[in-house]
C-alpha positions in Angstrom: 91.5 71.4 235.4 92.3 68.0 237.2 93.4 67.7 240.4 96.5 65.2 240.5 98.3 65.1 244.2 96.9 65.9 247.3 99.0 65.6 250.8 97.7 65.4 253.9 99.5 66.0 257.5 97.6 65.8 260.7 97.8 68.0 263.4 98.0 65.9 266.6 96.5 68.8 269.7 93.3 67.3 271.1 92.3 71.2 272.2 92.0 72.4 268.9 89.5 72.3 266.3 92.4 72.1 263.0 92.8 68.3 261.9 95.0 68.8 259.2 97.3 70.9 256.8 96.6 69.6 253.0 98.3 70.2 249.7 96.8 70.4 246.6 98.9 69.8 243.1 96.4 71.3 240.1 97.6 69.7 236.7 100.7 68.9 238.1 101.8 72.3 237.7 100.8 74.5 240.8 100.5 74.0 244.0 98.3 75.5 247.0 99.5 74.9 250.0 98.3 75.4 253.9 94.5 74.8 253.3 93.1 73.6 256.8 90.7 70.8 257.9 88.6 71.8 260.7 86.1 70.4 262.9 83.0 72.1 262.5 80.1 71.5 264.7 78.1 69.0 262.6 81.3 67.9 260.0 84.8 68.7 258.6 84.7 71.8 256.4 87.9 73.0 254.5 89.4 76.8 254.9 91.7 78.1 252.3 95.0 79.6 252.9 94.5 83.6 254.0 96.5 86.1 256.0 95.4 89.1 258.6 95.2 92.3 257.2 96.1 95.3 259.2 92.4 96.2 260.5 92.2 92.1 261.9 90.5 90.8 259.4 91.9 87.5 257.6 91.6 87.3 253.9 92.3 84.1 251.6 95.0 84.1 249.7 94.1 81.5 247.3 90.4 80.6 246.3 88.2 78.7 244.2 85.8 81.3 242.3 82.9 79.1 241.5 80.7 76.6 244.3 81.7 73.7 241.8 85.3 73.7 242.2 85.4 74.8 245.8 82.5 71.6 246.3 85.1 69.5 244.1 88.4 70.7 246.1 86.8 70.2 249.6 85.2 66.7 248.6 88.9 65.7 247.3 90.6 66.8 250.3 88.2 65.3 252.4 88.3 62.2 251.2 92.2 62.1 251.3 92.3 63.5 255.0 89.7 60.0 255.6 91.9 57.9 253.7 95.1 58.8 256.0 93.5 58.6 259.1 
């Protein structure tokens, strides 16, 4: 699995804790959209894409399974969202 586009767009409200929207291409066959860049309290973390269910909870729609790829996807994005800026 290679990772071959990712697209960043900034969110410009000085109030809120979300940086940025990204979009990752996977083998330049599918796409996840709507993963968010945040401002933690010591860094920038990624949060995949996820809805609310009906008892208020949100759960993601899209995920990596394994701490390797989700380490890989967030270093990726990261490094693109630093790259815009």
């Amino acid at each position: 699995m290679k990772f071959t586009d990712v697209r960043i767009r900034k969110v410009d409200k000085d109030d809120n804790k979300l940086r940025a929207i990204a979009s990752v291409t996977i083998d330049d066959c599918f796409v996840i959209h709507d993963i968010k860049i945040i401002e933690g309290t010591d860094s920038l973390f990624i949060a995949m894409p996820s809805r609310k269910t009906k008892e208020g909870e949100y759960k993601d729609i899209a995920h990596p399974i394994n701490m390797e790829t989700r380490k890989e996807l967030s270093e990726i994005i990261l490094k693109a969202y630093e790259q815009a800026e």
